[in-house]
NUZA-387189 format. One record per residue (C-alpha): chain; z, y, x; residue in three letters; residue number from 1. Coordinates in steps of 0.1 Angstrom, whole numbers, plus 2048, in hexadecimal, padded with zeros to 3 digits. Each point is the difference from the previous one (the first is absolute). Layout:
   chain     w     v     u   resn   resi
       A     Z     Y     X    Ala    NUM
...
END
This chain:
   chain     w     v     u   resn   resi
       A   771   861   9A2    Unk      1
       A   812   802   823    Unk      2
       A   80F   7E4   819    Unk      3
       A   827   804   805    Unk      4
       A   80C   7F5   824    Unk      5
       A   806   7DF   7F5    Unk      6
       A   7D7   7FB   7FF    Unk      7
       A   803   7FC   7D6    Unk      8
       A   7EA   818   7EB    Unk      9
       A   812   816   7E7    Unk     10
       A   7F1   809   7E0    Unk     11
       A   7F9   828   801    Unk     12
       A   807   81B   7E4    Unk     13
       A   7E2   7F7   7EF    Unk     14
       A   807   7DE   7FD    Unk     15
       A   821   803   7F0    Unk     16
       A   7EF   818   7E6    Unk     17
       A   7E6   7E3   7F9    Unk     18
       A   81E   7E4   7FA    Unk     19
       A   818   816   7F1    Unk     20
       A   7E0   806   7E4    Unk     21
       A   7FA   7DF   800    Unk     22
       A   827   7F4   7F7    Unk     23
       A   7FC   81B   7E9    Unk     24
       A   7E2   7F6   7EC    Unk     25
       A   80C   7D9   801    Unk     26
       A   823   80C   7F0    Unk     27
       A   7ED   813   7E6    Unk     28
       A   7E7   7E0   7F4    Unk     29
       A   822   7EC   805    Unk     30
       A   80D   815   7E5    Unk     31
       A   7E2   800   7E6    Unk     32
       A   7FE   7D9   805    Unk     33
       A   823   7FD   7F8    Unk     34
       A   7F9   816   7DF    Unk     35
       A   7E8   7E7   7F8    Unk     36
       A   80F   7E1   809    Unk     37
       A   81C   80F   7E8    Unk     38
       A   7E6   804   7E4    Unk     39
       A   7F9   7D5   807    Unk     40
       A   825   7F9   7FC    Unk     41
       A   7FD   80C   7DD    Unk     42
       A   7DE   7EF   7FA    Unk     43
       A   812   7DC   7F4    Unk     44
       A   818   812   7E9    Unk     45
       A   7E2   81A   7F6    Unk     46
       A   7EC   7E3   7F9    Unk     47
       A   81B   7E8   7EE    Unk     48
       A   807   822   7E8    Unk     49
       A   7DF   807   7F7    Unk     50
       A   7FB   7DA   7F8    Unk     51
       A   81B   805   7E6    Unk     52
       A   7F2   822   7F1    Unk     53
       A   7DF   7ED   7F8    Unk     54
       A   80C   7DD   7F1    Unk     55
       A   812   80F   7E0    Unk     56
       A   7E0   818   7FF    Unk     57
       A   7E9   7E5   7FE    Unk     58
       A   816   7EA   7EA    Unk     59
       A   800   818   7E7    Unk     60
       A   7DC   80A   806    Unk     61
       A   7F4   7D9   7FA    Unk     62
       A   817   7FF   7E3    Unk     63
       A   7F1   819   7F1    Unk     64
       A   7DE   7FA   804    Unk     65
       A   802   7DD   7ED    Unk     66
       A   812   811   7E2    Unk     67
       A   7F4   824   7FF    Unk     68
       A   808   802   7D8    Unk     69
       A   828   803   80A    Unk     70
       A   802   821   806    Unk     71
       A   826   802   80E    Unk     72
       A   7F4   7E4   81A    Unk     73
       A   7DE   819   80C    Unk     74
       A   819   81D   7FE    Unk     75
       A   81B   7F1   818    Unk     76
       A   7E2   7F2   818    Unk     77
       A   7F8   824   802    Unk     78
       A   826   80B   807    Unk     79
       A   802   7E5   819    Unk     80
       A   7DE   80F   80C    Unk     81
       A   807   820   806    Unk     82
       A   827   7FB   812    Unk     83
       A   7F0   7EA   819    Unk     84
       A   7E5   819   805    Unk     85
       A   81A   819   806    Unk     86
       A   81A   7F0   813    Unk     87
       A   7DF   7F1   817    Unk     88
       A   7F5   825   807    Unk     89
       A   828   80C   805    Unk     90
       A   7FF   7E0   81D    Unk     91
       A   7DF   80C   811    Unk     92
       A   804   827   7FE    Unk     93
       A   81F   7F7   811    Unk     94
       A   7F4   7E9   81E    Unk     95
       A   7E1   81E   806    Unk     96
       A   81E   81B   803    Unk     97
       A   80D   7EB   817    Unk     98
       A   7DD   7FB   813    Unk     99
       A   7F5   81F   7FE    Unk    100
       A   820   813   80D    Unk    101
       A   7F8   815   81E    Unk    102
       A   818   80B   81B    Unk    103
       A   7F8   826   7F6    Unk    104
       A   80B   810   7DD    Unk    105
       A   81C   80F   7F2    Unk    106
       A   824   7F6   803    Unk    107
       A   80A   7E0   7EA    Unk    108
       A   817   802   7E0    Unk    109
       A   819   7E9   810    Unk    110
       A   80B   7F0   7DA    Unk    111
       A   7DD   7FD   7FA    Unk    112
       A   7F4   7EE   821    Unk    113
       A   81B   7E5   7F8    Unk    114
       A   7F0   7FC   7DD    Unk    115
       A   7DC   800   80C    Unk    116
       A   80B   7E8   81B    Unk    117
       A   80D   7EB   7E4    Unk    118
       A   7E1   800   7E9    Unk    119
       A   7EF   7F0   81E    Unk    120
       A   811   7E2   7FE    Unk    121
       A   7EA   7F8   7E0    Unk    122
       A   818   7EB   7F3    Unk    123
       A   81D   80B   7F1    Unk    124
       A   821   7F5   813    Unk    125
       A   810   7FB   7E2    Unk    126
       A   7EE   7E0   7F6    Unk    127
       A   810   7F0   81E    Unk    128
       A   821   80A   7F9    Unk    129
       A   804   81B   817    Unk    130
       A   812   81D   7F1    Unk    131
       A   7F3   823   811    Unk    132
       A   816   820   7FF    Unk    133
       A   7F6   81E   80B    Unk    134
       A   816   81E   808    Unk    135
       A   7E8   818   810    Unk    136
       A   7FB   827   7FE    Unk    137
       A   7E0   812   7FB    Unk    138
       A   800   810   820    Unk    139
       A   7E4   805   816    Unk    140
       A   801   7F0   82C    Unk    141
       A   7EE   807   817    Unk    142
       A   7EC   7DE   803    Unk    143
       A   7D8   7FC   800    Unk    144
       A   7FF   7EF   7DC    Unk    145
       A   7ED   7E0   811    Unk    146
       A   81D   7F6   819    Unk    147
       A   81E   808   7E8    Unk    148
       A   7ED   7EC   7E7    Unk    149
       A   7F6   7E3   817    Unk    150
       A   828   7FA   80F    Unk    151
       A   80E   802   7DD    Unk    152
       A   7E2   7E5   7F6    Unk    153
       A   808   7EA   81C    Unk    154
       A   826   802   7FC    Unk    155
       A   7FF   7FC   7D6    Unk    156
       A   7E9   7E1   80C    Unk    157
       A   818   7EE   816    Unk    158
       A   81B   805   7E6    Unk    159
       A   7EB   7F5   7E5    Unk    160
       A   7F5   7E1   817    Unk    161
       A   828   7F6   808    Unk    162
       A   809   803   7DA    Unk    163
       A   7E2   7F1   7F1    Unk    164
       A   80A   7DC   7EB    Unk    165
       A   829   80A   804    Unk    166
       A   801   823   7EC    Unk    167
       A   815   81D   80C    Unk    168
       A   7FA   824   803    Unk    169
       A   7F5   81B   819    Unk    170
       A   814   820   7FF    Unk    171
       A   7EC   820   809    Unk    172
       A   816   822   804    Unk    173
       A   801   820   81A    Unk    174
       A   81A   815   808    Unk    175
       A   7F4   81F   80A    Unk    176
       A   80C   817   820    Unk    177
       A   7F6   823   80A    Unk    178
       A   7DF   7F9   80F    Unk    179
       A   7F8   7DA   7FB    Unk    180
       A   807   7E7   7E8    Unk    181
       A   809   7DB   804    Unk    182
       A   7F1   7E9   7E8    Unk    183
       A   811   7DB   801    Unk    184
       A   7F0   7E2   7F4    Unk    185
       A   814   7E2   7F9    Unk    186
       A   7FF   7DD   7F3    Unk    187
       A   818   7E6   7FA    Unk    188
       A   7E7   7E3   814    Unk    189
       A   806   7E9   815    Unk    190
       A   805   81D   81F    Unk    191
       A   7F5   7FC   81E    Unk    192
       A   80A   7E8   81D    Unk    193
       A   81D   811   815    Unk    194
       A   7E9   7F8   824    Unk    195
       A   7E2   80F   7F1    Unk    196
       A   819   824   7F4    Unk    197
       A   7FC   810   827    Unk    198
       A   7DB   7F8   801    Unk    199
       A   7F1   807   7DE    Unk    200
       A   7EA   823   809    Unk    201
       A   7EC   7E8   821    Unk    202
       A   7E1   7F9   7F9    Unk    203
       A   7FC   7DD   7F5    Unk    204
       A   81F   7F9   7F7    Unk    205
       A   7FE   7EC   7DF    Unk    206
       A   81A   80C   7E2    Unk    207
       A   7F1   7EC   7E6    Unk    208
       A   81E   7F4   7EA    Unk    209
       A   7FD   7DE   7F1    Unk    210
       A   813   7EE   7DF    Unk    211
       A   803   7DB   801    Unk    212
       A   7EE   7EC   7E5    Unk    213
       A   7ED   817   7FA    Unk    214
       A   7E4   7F6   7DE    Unk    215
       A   7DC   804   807    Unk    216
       A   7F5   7F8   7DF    Unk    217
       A   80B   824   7F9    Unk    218
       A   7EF   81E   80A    Unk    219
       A   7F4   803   824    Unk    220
       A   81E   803   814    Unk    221
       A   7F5   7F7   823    Unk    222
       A   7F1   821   80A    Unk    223
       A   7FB   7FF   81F    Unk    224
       A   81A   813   819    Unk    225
       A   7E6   80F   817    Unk    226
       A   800   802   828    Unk    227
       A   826   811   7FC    Unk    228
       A   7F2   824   808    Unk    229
       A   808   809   7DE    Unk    230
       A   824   814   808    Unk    231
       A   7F2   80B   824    Unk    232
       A   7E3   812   7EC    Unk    233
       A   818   811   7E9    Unk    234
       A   815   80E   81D    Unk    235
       A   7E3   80E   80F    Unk    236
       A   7F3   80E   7E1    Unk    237
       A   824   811   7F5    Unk    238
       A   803   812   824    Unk    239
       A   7E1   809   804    Unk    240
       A   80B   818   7E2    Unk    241
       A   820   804   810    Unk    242
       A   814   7E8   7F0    Unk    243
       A   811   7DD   801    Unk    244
       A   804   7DE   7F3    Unk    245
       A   822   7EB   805    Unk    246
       A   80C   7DD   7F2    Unk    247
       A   822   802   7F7    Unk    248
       A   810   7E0   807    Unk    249
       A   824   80E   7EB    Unk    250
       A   7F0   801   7E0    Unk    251
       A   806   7DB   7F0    Unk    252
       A   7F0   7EC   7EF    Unk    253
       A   7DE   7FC   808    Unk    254
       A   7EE   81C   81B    Unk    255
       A   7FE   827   7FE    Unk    256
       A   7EC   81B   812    Unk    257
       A   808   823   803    Unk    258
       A   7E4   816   802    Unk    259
       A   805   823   80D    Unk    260
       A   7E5   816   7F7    Unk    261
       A   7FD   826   804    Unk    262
       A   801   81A   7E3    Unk    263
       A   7E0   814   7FC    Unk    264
       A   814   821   804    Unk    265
       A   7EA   820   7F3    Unk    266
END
């Protein structure tokens, strides 16, 4: 560190080394608590699913128990059984794919990160109403599986969130160029606010898209919408791998991203 002629110490070569290490270690832990806090957005609908995977089970399971000389009743209390044993282990293979993901690894199937980012949601958008089509090739980006999978999870969350208790659909679909592909999500929700467009990649700016009279006796639908870092974190995760993330405000009803991701060429 030296003294400038104004008499104020400046931080020597050294000392920019030890805070440029620093901002890049706090960015890094920044990122693996957003993965996490991502993993407790789910935990109320994880939860709320799981709860209704076990009541028929143990309906039929007591049922069964206090007349175990009908056999069709012990045989569906087995069927019942078994599918929720299933569908339970599809929900938590998914959410430890998710957890597990490392930056490292080989490049993603892009149709199949969509799906896998899907399966994570537990439950099934459907039951809400919320028609999904997907129009995706089979073609492999250069992402790190982790941050392709953690921006698609965070944007099928807030379109899941904006839909939940009025129905619609999310459209999912690429169009692919010579050496990237754009893959658009859109839903017909409520959108977003026209003075929050300009300033939805800041950090801390909150997107969370609200319906009116909304029911809470129905599933857990006031996940909470985070510190608003959630769209900030996906830019920085889509250009670190030299890509992009855009909200396109033309595409009505509801809001639409464009995500422009590069091909893994061979």
């Amino acid at each position: 560190m030296f003294t400038d002629q104004a008499g104020l110490a400046s931080p020597s070569a050294a000392d920019v080394d030890a805070l440029l290490q620093q901002c890049r270690q706090l960015q890094q832990s920044l990122l693996a608590s957003h993965r996490m806090a991502t993993l407790g957005t789910m935990a109320c609908s994880i939860a709320h699913e799981f709860n209704n995977i076990l009541t028929p089970m143990m309906n039929f399971a007591h049922r069964a128990l206090t007349r175990p000389q009908d056999a069709n009743l012990v045989h569906k209390a087995l069927q019942h059984a078994v599918q929720g044993c299933q569908r339970a282990a599809a929900i938590s293979d998914s959410l430890l794919g998710f957890a597990r993901q490392t930056e490292q690894g080989s490049c993603p199937s892009l149709s199949q990160s969509v799906h896998e980012a899907l399966a994570c949601l537990a439950r099934s958008p459907a039951k809400d109403g919320i028609d999904i089509q997907i129009d995706v090739p089979d073609l492999p980006v250069a992402v790190p599986p982790a941050h392709l999978q953690q921006v698609l999870l965070n944007l099928l969350l807030n379109s899941v969130r904006a839909l939940r208790h009025r129905g619609g659909w999310i459209h999912i679909h690429a169009a692919v160029a010579e050496r990237h592909v754009t893959l658009t999500l859109h839903d017909n929700g409520p959108g977003i606010p026209l003075e929050l467009q300009p300033h939805l990649f800041r950090p801390f700016c909150h997107t969370c898209r609200t319906t009116e009279n909304q029911d809470s006796s129905a599933i857990p639908a006031n996940v909470p919408a985070g510190a608003g870092l959630g769209l900030s974190i996906c830019r920085h995760l889509l250009e670190q791998a030299g890509g992009d993330i855009a909200f396109d405000p033309t595409l009505t009803p509801g809001a639409a991203f464009h995500l422009t991701l590069p091909l893994a060429l061979a």
